[in-house]
Backbone as CSV, one residue per row, in Angstrom:
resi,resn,N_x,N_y,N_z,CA_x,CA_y,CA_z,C_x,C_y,C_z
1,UNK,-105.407,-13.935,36.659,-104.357,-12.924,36.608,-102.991,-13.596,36.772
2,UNK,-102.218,-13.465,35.705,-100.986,-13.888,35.902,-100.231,-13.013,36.854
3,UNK,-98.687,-13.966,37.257,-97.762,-12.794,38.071,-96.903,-11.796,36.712
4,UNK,-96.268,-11.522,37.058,-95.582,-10.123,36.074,-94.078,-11.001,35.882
5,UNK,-93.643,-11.633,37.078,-92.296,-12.030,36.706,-92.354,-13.725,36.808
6,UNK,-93.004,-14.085,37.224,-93.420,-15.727,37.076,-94.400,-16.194,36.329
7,UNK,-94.620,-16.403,35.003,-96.154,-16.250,34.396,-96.517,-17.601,34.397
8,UNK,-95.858,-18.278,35.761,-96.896,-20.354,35.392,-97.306,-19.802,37.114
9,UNK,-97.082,-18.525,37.597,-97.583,-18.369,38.741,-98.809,-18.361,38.554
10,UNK,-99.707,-18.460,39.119,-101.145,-18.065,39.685,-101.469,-17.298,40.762
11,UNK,-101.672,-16.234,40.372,-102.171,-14.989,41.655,-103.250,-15.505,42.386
12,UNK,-104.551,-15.810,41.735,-105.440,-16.693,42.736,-105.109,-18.051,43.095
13,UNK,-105.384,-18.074,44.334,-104.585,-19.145,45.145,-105.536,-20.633,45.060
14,UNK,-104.563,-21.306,43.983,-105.066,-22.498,43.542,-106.220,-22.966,44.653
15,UNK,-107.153,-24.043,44.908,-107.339,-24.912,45.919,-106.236,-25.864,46.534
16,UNK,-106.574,-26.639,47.660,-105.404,-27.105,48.113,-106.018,-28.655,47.788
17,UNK,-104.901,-29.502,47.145,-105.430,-30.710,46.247,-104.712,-31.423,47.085
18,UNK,-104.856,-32.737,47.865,-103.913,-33.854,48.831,-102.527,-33.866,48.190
19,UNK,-102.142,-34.083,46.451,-101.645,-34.306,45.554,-100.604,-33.467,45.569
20,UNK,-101.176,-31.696,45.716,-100.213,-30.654,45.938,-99.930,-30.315,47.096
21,UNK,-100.440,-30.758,48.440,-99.995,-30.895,49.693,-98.736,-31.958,49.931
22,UNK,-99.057,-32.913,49.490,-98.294,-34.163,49.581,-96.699,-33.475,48.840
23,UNK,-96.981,-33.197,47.494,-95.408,-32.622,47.232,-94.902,-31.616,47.793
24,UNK,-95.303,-30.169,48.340,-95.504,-29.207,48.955,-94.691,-29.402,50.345
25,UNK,-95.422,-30.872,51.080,-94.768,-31.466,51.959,-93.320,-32.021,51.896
26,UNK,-93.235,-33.240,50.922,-91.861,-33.882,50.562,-90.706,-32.592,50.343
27,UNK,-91.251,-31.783,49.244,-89.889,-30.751,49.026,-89.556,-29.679,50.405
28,UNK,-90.625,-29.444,50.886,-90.246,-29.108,52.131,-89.272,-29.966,53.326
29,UNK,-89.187,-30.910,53.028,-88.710,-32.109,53.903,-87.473,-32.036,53.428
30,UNK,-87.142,-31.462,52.259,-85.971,-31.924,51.587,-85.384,-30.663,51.760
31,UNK,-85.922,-29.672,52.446,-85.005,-28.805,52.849,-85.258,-27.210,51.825
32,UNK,-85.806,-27.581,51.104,-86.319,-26.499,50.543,-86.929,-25.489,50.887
33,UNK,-86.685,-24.504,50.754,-87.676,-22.566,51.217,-88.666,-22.344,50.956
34,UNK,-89.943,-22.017,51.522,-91.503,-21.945,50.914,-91.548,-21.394,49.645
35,UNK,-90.608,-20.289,49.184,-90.232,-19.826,47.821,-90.095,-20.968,46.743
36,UNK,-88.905,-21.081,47.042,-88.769,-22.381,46.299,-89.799,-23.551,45.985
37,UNK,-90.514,-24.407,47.017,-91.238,-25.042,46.589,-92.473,-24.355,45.608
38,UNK,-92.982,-23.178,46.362,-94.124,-22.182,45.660,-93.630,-22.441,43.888
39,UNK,-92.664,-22.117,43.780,-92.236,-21.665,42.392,-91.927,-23.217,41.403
40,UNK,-91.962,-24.003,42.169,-91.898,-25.705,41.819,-93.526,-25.796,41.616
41,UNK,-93.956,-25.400,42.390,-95.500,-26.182,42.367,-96.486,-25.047,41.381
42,UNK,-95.731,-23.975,41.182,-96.926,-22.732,40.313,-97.774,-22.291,41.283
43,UNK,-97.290,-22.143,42.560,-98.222,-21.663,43.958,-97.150,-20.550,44.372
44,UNK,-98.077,-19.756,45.312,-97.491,-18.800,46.036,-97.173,-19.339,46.969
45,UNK,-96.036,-18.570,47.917,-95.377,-19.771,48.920,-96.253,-19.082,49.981
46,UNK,-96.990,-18.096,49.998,-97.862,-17.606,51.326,-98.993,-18.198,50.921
47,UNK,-99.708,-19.069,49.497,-100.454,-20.307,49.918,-100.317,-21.420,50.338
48,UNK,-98.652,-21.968,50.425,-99.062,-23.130,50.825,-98.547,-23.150,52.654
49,UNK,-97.824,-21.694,53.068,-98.129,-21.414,54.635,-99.956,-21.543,55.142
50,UNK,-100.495,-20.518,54.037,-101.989,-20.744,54.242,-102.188,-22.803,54.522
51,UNK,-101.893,-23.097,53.476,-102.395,-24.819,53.313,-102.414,-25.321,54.401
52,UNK,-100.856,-24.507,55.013,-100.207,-25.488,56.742,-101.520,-25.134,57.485
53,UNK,-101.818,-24.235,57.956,-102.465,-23.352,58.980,-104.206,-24.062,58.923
54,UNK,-104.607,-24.966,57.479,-105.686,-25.347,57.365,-105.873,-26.443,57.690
């Protein structure tokens, strides 16, 4: 299922890959908003809070 206004979004919440943690991480470092990175990576930004929490 695509999103309605982001269509490289993914509604089901990818798996969490070291690869997309690792950048997820860096752009976060760099000061970036869970939004923001979410929408960099084609993730929801309440998966990669999920990712933290795992």
């Amino acid at each position: 299922m695509r999103h309605p206004l982001y269509p490289n979004l993914n509604m089901i919440e990818p798996k969490y890959t070291p690869q997309l943690g690792a950048s997820a991480v860096r752009l976060l470092g760099e000061g970036k908003s869970f939004s923001a990175v979410g929408r960099a990576l084609g993730v929801h930004r309440d998966t990669i809070k999920n990712w933290g929490k795992r």
